[in-house]
Every structure is written in C-alpha cells, then in structure tokens.
C-alpha positions in Angstrom: -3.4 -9.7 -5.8 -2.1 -13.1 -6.3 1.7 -13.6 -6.9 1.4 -15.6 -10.9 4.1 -18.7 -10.0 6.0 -19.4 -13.4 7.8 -22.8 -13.6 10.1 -24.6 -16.5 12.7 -26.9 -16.2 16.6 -25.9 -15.1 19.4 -27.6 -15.2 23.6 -26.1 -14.5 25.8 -25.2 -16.9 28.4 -28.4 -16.6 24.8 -30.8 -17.4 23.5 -28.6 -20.6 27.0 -28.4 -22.1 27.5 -32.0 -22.0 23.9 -33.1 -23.1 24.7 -30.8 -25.8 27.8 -31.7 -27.5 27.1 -29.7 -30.8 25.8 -26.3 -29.4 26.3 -23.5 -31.9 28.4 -21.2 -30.7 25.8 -18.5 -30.2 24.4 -20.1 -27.0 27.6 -20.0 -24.9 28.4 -16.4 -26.0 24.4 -15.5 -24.8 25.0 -17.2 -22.0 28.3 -16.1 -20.8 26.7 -12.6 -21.7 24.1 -12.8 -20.0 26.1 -13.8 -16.2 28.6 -11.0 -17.1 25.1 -8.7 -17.3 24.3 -9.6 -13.7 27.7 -9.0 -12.5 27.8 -5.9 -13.9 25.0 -4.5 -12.0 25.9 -6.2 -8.8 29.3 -4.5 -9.4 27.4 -1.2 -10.5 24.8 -0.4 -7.1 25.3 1.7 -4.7 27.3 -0.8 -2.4 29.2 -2.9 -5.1 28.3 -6.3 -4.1 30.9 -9.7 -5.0 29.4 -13.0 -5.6 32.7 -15.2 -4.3 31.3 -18.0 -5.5 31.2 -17.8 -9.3 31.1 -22.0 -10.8 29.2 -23.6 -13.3 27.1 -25.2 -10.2 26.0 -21.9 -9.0 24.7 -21.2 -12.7 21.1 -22.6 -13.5 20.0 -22.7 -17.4 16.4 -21.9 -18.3 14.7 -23.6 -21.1 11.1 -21.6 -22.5 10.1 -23.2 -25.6 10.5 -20.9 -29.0 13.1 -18.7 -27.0 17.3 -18.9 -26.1 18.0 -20.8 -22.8 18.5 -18.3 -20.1 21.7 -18.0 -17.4 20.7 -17.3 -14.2 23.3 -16.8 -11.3 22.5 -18.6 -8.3 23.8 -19.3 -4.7 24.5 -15.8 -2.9 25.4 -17.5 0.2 28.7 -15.7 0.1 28.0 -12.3 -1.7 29.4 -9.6 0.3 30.0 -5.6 0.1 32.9 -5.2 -2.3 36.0 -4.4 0.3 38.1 -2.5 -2.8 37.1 -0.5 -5.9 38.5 -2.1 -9.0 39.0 0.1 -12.0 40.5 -1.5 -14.5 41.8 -5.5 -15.7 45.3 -4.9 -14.4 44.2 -4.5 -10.9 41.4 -7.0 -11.0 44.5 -9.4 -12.1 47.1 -7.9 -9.6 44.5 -8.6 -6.5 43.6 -12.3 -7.8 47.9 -12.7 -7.5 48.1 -11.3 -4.3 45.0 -13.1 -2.8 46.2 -16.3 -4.4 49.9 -16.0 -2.6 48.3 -15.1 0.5 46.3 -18.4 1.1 49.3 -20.4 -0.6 50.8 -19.8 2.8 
C-alpha cells in the first residue's frame, strides 16, 4: 500500500493576515480555535507535552479550495514533557510571573 501524498499551498499566520486586510471575523476565531484544539490534546495525553515555542512562525495556514483555511501547529523542536500540572488560569498566570522574574535576572 502506497502512502497517497496530498499537497496545497501554506503560508504563516503573520503573511495570511496581512494579505488579508478585511478577513471576517470568523476566520481568526476558526483559526485560533483550531491551535487551542491541538494544545488541548498535547496538554490532555498521557505525559502532558508543552510546545515552548508558540509564534505566528511556528503556525502554517492551509488553503483547500470550497473549504475554511486550516491552522496547523508547527516546529516541535522544543516540545517537552510538561514539568508541572496546571489546573486552572491563575496558576498558568502565576508560573508565567515567576518564570518571567527568574530570567529577568
């Protein structure tokens, strides 16, 4: 059995928002969606995984004629095991202050 190769056109995030200027706001909100989906389940296995690297480069859009673009998350150069459970905003918010203190010094 023969892998079926698929190809369209991608481009990042930072290039399809400024080619277009006028997007209806639906297609941000799909998109945005759509890379908060994948975190969710990289978050959700077994071994909670973190990307580290989440920027509109690492984000490719897919275009398939007759059909929404589509966010993929790319570049998991730097994904590692999760080293701390995160329940809830507050802590998610409290760690980001604490890690951004640390390398201030």
């Amino acid at each position: 059995m023969q892998a079926r190769k698929e190809s369209f056109p991608t481009s990042d995030v930072l290039q399809i928002f400024q080619q277009l200027k006028e997007l209806s706001s639906v297609i941000p909100d799909k998109l945005t969606q759509q890379l908060c989906s994948g975190l969710k389940h990289m978050h959700g296995l077994d071994t909670p995984y973190a990307h580290n690297d989440v920027k509109p480069g690492n984000v490719l859009i897919t275009h398939r004629k007759g059909q929404l673009p589509l966010a993929i998350l790319m570049d998991f150069g730097r994904a590692r095991p999760s080293r701390k459970h995160i329940g809830s905003r507050s802590e998610a918010l409290q760690l980001q202050k604490v890690g951004l203190y640390a390398s201030a010094g």
